[in-house]
C-alpha positions as CSV (number, residue, x, y, z in Angstrom):
1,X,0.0,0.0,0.0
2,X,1.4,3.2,-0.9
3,X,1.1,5.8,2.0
4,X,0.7,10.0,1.0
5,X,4.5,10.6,1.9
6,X,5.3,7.9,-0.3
7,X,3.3,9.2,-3.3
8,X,4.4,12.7,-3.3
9,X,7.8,11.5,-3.1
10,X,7.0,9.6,-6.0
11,X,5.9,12.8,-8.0
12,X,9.1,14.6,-7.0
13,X,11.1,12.1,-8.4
14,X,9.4,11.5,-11.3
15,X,9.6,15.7,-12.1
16,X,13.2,15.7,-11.3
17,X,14.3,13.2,-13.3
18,X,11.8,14.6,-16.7
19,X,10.8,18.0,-16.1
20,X,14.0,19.6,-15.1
21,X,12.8,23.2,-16.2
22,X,10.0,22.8,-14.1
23,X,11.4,20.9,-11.4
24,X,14.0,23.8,-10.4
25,X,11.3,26.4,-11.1
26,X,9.2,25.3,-8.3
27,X,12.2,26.3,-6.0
28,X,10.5,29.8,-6.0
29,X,7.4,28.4,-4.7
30,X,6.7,28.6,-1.5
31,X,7.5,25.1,0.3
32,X,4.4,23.7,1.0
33,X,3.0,24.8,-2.4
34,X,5.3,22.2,-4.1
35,X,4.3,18.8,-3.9
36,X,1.4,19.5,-5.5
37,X,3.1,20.9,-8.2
38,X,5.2,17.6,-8.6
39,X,1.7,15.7,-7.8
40,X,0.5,17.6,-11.1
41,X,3.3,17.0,-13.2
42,X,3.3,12.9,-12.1
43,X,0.3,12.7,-12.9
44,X,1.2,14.1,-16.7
45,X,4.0,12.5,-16.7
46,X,2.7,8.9,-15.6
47,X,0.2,9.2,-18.3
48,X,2.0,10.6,-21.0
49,X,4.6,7.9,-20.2
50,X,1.8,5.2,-21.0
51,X,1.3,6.5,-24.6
52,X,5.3,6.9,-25.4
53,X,7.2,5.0,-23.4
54,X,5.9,1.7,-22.8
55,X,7.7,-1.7,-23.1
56,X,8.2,-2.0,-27.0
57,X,6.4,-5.4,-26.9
58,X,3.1,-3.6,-26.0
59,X,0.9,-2.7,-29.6
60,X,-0.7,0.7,-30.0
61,X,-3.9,-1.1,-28.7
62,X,-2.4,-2.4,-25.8
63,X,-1.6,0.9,-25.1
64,X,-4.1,2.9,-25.7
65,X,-6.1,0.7,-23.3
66,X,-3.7,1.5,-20.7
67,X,-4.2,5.0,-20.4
68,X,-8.1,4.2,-20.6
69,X,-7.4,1.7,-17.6
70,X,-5.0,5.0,-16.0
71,X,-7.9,7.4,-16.0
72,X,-10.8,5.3,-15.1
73,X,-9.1,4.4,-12.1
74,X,-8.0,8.3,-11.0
75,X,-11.8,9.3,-11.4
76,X,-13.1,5.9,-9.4
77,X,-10.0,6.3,-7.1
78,X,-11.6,10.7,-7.0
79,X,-14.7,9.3,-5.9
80,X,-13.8,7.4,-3.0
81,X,-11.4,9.9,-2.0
82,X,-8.1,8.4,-2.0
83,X,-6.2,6.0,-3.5
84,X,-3.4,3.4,-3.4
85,X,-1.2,4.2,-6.5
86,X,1.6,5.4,-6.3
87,X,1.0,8.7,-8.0
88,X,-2.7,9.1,-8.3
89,X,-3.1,9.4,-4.1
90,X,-0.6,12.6,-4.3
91,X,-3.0,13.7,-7.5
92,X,-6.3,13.1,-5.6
93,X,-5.0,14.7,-2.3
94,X,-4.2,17.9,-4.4
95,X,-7.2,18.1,-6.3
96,X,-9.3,18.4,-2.9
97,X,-6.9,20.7,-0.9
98,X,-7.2,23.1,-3.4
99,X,-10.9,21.8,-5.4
100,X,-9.4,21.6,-8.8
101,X,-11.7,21.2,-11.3
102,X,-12.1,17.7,-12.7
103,X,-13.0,18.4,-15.9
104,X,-9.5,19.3,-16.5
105,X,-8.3,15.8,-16.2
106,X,-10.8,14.6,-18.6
107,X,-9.3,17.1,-21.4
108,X,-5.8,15.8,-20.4
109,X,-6.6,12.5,-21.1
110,X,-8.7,12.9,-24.2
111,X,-5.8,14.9,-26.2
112,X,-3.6,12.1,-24.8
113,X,-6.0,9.6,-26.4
114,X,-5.4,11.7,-29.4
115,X,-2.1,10.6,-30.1
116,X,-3.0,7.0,-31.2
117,X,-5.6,8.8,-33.6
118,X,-4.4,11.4,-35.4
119,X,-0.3,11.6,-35.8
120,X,-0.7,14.7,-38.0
121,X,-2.5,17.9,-37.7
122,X,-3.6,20.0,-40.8
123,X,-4.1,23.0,-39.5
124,X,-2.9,25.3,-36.9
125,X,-6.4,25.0,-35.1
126,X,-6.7,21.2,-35.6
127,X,-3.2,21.5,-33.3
128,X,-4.8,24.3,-30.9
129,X,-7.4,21.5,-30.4
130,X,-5.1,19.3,-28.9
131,X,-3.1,21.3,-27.0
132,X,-5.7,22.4,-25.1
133,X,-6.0,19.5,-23.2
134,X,-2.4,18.6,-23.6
135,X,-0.6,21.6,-22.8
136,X,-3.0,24.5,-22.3
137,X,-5.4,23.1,-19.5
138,X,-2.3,22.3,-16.9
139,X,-2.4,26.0,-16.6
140,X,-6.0,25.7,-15.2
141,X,-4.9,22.5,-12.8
142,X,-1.9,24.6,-11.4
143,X,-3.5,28.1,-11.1
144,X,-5.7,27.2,-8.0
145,X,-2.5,25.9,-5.7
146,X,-0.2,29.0,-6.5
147,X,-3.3,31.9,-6.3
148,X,-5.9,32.0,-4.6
149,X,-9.5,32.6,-6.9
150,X,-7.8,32.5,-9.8
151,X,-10.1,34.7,-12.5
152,X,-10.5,34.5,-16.1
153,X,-7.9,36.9,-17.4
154,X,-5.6,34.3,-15.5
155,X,-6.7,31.3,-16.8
156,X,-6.3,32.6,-20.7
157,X,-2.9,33.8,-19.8
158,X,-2.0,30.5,-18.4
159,X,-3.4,28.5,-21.4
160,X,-1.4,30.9,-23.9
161,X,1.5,29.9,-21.6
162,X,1.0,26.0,-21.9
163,X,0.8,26.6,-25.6
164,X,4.1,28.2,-25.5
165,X,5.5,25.6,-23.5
166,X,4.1,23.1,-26.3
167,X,5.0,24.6,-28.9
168,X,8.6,25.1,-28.0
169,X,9.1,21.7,-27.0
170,X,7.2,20.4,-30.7
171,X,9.6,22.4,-32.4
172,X,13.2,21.2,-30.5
173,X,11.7,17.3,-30.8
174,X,10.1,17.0,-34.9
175,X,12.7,15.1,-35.1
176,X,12.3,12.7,-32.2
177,X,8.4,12.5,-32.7
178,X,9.2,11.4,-36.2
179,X,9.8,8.0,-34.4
180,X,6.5,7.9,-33.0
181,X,5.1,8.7,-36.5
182,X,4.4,11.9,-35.0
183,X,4.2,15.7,-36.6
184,X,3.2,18.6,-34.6
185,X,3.9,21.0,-36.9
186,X,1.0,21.9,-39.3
187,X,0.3,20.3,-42.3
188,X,-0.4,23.6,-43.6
189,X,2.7,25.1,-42.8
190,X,5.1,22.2,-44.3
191,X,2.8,22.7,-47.8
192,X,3.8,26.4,-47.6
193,X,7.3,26.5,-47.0
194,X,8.0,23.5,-48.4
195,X,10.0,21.8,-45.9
196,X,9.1,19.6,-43.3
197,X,10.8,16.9,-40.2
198,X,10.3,13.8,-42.9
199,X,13.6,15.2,-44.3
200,X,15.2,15.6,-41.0
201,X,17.9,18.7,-43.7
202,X,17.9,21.7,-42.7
203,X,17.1,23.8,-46.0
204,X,16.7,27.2,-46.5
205,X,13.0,25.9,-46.8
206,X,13.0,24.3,-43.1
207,X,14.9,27.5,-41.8
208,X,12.2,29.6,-43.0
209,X,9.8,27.3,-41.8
210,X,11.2,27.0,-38.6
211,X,11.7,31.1,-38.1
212,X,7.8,31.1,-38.9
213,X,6.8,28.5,-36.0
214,X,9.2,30.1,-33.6
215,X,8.2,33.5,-34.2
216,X,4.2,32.3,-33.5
217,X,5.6,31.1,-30.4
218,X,6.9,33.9,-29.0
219,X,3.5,35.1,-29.6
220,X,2.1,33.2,-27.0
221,X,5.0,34.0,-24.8
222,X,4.3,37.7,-25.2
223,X,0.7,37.4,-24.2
224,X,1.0,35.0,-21.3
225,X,3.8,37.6,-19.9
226,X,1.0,39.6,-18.8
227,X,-0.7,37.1,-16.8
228,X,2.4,37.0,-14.8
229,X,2.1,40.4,-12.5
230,X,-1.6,39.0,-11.6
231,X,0.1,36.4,-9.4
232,X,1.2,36.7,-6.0
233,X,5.2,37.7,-6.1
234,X,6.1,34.0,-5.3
235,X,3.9,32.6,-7.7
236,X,5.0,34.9,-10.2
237,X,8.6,34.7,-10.0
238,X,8.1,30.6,-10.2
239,X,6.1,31.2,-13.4
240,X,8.8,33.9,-14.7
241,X,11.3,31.7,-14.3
242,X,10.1,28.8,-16.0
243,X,8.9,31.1,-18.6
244,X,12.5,32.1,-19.6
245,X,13.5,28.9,-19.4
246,X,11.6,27.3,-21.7
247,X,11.7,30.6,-23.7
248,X,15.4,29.8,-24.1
249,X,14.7,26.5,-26.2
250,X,13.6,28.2,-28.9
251,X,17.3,30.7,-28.7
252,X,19.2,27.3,-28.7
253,X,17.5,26.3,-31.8
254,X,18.1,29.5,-33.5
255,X,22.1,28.4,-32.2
256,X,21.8,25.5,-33.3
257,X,21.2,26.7,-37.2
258,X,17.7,25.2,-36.9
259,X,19.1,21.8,-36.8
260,X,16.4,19.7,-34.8
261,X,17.7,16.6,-36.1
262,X,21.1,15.5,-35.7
263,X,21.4,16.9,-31.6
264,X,18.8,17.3,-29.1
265,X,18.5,20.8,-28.1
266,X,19.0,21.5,-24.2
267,X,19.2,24.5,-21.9
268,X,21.7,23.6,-20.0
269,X,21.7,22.9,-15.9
270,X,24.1,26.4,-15.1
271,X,21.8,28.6,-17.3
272,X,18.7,26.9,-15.1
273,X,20.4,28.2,-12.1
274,X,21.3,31.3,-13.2
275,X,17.5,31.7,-14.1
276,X,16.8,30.4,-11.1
277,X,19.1,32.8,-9.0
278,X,18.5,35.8,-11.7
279,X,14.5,35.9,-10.7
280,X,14.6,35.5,-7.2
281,X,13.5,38.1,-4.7
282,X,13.1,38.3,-1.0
């Protein structure tokens, strides 16, 4: 049986080891607001895990019913109020100390569902569509534990930030996903520039492609920055500082000449530090 302690310390480890960017961020968080930012990110994590990372011998069905089996033991596990896995009982524990809305979990796992039915997005709002339960609607699950009443103007900020976070991390992996028979980049967009992953060469076609999808990005980046001075100071220099992190991807791209293919783009641990160190404030 796994006990509370044991289950946030779970969630911890697994954000540490994956989510570094996020894992030092939350060193600006007040203490006691930070296991339920780990419980949060395990539970993404577990279940992303599931669809990408399971034993090679499992099939896409196999799979798929997996993360099926994942969810409709968090909600059964939600309605008796706790739970013996080892990441779901930090999860449920979070979501009634601070009543986060349940829906949200449902629009997680649907766009995770998503990737063993549609690889490819056509357009830009076709990829909107998924993000907004894979990237865009961890906003909403986090909001409620670092503010209190979190209002509307928040929660669009926030989801403008997941996107960002998405996006950036679509862009520094089209060559990874290409594995997965993945491509996050729109359909629409390769047809335009004429370039796209499949020929993992960077052409003057994929570099123009590539300044195009970074440049929407920052977009995101720039409107989200003004959901930041709603939060309380700790709150907001957390958020600030995973913001520039993650920011930074999209400069070591530009570094690396756009090549997203032959190196995995990384911000390294000292500039993470330094972010760390550069946004703090007594």
């Amino acid at each position: 049986m796994t006990t509370l302690k044991e289950s946030y310390r779970y969630c911890r480890k697994l954000n540490r080891r994956h989510g570094t960017t996020y894992y030092w961020s939350t060193y600006l968080l007040p203490r006691r607001q930070r296991p339920h930012i780990h419980a949060i990110y395990g539970f993404c994590r577990y279940a992303d895990d599931i669809v990408d990372d399971l034993a090679s011998t499992a099939t896409p069905e196999m799979r798929r019913q997996a993360l099926t089996d994942f969810g409709d033991g968090f909600f059964a596990d939600l309605d008796r109020g706790m739970s013996n896995h080892p990441v779901l009982a930090a999860v449920i524990d979070t979501v009634q100390a601070y009543d986060i809305d349940t829906d949200c979990f449902r629009r997680f796992l649907r766009s995770m569902d998503m990737d063993f039915t549609r690889p490819i997005y056509e357009t830009f709002d076709d990829l909107l569509e998924y993000m907004d339960g894979s990237a865009a609607v961890i906003g909403e699950m986090v909001l409620p534990i670092i503010t209190p009443n979190p209002t509307a103007g928040m929660i669009r900020r926030a989801n403008d930030l997941g996107v960002a976070f998405q996006l950036s991390n679509f862009l520094r992996d089209a060559g990874e996903d290409l594995e997965r028979d993945r491509v996050y980049i729109p359909q629409e967009d390769i047809r335009r520039f004429g370039a796209g992953p499949e020929d993992r060469k960077v052409t003057p076609a994929w570099v123009d492609l590539m300044k195009f999808e970074i440049a929407r990005t920052r977009e995101y980046y720039r409107s989200a920055d003004a959901g930041i001075p709603l939060l309380p100071h700790r709150s907001a220099r957390c958020i600030r500082g995973a913001r520039v992190l993650y920011a930074a991807i999209l400069d070591r791209i530009e570094a690396a000449g756009y090549d997203v293919f032959t190196q995995r783009v990384r911000v390294p641990t000292w500039q993470k530090l330094a972010v760390a160190l550069g946004v703090w404030r007594p």
